[in-house]
C-alpha positions in Angstrom: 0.0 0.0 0.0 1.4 3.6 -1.0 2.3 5.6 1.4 1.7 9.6 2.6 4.6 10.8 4.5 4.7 13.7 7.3 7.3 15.0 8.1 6.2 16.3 12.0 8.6 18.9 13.6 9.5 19.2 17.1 10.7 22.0 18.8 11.7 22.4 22.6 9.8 19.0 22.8 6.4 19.8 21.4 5.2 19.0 18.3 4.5 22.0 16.5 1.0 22.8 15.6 1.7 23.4 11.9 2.4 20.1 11.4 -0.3 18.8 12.8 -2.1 20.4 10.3 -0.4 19.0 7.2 -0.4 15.7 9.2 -4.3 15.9 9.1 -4.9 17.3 5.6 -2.3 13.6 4.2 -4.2 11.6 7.0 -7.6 13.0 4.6 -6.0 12.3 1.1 -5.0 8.5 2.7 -8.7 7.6 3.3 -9.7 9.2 -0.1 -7.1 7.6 -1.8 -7.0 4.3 -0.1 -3.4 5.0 0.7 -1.7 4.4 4.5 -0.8 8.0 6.3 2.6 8.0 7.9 4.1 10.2 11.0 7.7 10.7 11.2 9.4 12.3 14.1 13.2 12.7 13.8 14.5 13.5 17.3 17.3 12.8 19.9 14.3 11.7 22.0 12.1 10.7 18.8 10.5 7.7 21.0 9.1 10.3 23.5 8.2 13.2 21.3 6.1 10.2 19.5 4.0 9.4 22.2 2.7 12.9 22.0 1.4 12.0 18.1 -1.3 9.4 20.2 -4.8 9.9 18.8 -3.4 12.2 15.6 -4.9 9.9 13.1 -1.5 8.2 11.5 -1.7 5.0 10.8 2.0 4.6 11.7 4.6 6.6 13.3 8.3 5.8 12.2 10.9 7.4 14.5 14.9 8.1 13.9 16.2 9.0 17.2 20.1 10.3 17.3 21.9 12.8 19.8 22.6 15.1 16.7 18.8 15.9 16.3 19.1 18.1 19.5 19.3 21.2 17.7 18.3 21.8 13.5 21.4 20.9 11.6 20.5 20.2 7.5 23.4 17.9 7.0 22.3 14.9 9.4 18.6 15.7 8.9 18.8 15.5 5.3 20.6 12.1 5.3 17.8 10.8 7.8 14.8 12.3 5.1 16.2 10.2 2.2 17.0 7.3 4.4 13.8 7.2 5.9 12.2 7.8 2.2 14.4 4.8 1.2 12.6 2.8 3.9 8.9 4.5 3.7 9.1 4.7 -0.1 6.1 7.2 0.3 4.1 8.6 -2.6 4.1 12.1 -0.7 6.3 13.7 1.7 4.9 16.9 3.3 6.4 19.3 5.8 4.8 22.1 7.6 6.1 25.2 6.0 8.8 26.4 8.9 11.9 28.0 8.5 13.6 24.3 8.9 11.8 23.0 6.2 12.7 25.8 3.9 16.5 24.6 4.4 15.8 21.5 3.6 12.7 21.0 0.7 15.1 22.3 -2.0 18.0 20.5 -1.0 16.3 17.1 -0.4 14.3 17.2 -3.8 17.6 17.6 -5.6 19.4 14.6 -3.9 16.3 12.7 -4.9 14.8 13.8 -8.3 11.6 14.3 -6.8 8.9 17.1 -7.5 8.4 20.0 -4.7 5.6 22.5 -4.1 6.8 25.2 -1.5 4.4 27.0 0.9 1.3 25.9 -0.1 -2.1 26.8 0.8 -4.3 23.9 -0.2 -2.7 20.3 -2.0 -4.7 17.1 -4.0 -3.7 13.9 -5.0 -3.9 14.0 -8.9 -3.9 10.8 -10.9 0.0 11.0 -11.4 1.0 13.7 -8.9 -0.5 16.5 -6.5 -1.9 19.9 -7.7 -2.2 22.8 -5.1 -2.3 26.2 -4.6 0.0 28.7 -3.8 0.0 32.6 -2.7 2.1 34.6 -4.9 2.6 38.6 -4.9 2.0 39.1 -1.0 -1.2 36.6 -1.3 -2.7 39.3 -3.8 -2.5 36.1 -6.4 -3.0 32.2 -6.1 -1.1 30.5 -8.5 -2.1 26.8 -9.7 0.9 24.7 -9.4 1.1 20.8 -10.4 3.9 18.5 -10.2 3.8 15.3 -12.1 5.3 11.7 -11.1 5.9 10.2 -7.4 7.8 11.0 -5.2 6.1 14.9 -4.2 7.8 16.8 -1.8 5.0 19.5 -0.3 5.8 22.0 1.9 2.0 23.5 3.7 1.8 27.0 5.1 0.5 27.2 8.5 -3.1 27.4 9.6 -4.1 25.7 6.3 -5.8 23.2 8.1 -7.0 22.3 11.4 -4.8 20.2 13.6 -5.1 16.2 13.2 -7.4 13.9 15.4 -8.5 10.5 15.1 -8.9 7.5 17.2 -6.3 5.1 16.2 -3.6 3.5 18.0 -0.6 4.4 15.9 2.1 1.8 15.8 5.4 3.0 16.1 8.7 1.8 14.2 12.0 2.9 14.4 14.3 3.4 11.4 17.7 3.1 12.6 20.3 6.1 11.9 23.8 6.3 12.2 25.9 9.3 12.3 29.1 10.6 12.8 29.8 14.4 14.2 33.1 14.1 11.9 30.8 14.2 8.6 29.9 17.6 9.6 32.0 20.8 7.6 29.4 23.1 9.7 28.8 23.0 13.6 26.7 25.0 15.8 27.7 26.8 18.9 25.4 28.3 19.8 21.3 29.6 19.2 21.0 32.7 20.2 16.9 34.1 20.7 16.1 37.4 20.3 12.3 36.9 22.3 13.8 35.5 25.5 11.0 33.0 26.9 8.0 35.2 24.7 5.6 32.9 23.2 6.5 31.3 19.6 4.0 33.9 17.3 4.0 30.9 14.7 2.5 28.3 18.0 0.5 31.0 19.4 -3.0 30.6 20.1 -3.5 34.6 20.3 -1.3 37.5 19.1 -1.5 41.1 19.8 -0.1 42.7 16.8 1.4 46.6 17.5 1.4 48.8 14.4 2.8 52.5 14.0 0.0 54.1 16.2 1.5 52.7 19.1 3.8 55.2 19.2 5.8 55.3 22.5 6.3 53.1 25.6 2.8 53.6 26.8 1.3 52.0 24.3 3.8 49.1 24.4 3.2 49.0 27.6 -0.7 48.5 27.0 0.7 45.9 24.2 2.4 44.4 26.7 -0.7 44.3 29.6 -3.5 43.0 26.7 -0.7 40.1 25.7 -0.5 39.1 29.4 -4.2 39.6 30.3 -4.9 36.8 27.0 -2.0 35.2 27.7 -0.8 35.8 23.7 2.1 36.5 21.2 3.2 40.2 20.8 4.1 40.9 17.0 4.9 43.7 15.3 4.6 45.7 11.6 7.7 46.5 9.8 7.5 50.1 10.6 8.3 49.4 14.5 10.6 46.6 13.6 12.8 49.2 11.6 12.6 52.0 13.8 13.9 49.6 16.6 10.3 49.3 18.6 10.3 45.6 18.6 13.4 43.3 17.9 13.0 41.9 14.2 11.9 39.0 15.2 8.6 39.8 15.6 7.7 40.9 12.2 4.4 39.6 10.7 3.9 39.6 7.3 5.4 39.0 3.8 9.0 39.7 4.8 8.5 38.5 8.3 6.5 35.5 10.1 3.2 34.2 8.9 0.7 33.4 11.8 -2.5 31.4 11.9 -4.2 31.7 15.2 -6.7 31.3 16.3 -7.3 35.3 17.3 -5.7 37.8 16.2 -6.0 41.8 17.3 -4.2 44.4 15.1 -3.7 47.4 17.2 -3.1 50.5 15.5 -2.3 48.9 12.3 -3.4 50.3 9.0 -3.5 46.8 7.1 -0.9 47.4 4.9 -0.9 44.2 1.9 3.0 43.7 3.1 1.1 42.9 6.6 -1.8 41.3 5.7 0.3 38.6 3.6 1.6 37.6 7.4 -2.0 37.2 9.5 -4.9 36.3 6.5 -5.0 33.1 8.1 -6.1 34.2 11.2 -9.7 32.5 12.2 -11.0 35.7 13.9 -9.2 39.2 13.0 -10.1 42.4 15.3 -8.5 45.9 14.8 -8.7 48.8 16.3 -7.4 52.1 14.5 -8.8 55.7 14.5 -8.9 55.8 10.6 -12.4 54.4 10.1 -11.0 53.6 6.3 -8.0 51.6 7.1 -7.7 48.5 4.9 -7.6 46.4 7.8 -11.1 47.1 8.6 -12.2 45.2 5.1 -10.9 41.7 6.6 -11.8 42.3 10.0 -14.5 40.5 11.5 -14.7 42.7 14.4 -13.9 46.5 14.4 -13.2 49.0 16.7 -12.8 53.0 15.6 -11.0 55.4 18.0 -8.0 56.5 19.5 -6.2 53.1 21.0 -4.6 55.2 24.3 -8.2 55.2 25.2 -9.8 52.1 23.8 -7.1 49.5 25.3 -7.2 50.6 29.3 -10.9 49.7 29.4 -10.6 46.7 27.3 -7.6 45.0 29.6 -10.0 46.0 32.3 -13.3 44.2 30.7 -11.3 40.8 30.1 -9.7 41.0 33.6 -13.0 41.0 35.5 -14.8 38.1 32.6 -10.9 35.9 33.3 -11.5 36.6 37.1 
């Protein structure tokens, strides 16, 4: 039986959400298709991290556990991708789009003469390949793509898809690995992060996105106090990013991080397309701005007009007393 493959990434020992949403869009195409859907966790505690996948709908989980999988290094990982493939043999590998699997798609579908479809929105099984759709231009265009002959490689841009379920008991096998530090011409010393312990925006259920008409450290500050209150991600527009507001980091949109969650609230942001291209995924959007004819308003689903020094202090205030 052919085989779809997901590729499921972990990161401080969680599986990310992302892939949990690719994992349940190939875990769909299997039961169209009458194909098996496969997990694959590659770890330096793969075994453990797999235990976590219980109840996602795979019908197998294969593991590669090594101690060079503690930290993202595309040499190793990219010799365990085409041995597991050599094992799996699967029809479709997919990865959640992350920066991770941007290293590695490319690279990987060179070493094995395979087809890849990079941050799509949407992917079918085709009678000799897999069609999808893809945002182009700052998501102002969605470009048909299609890629002919097996194996696929498809990389799946997050909030896509909601997060896998099911109720099977996934067996799990381990592929063996071997690997020796010596092979590597680059090492890591050290991972440096710029947001200290701040919640990962591309995880997070809720982000507070700060635009240029918070202005000074007040309204940070009320950033800051709404972000706690809803226990969110802070983000940030590319005009604060470049006049040094927020670190870099924190930039959503086209040139920065693309989010999905689950709520998002744009405060004194104008909605700029460069922006927009970051948060459209979003499954509720609220903005508050004093320009009643900022863009932003036309994909909001909920809307608030006025001055945000006075809006946000009785806001945080509201949600205190409905949290306490």
């Amino acid at each position: 039986m052919s085989t779809l493959l997901t590729y499921i990434s972990i990161q401080d020992g969680k599986v990310k959400r992302s892939s949990l949403e690719t994992l349940a869009r190939c875990n769909e195409l299997a039961e169209q298709s009458g194909r098996k859907s496969a997990a694959l966790v590659i770890s330096d505690q793969a075994g453990k991290s797999a235990e976590l996948l219980a109840g996602c709908g795979a019908d197998v989980i294969y593991t590669m556990e090594h101690p060079i999988f503690k930290n993202h290094l595309n040499t190793p990982l990219l010799r365990a991708l085409s041995a597991a493939m050599d094992v799996v043999k699967p029809d479709l590998l997919a990865f959640a789009s992350t920066e991770g699997s941007k290293d590695l798609l490319g690279a990987l579908a060179a070493n094995r003469g395979a087809a890849a479809l990079a941050d799509v929105s949407e992917f079918e099984l085709t009678d000799d390949g897999v069609s999808a759709k893809r945002p182009v231009m700052a998501s102002k265009i969605i470009a048909s793509v299609q890629a002919k002959g097996w194996p696929v490689l498809v990389s799946v841009r997050s909030g896509s898809y909601d997060t896998a379920t099911g109720t099977t008991d996934p067996g799990i096998e381990e592929i063996p690995f071997a690997f020796e530090e010596a092979d590597l011409r680059i090492t890591l010393k050290e991972i440096l992060s710029a947001t200290g312990d701040k919640i990962d925006l591309s995880e997070a259920e809720t982000v507070i996105a700060a635009g240029r008409g918070v202005k000074d450290e007040e309204g940070r500050k009320l950033i800051e106090e709404l972000a706690d209150v809803l226990h969110a991600g802070v983000g940030a527009s590319r005009a604060l990013t470049e006049a040094g507001a927020y670190d870099a980091s924190l930039q959503i949109g086209q040139t920065g991080k693309v989010i999905s969650p689950q709520l998002y609230i744009g405060v004194g942001i104008s909605g700029a397309i460069q922006h927009v291209a970051g948060m459209t995924n979003s499954k509720v959007i609220v903005a508050i701005n004093k320009d009643p004819d900022a863009p932003i308003f036309e994909i909001a689903d909920y809307g608030l007009v006025g001055d945000l020094y006075k809006i946000l202090p009785p806001f945080i205030e509201e949600l205190k007393k409905i949290k306490g």
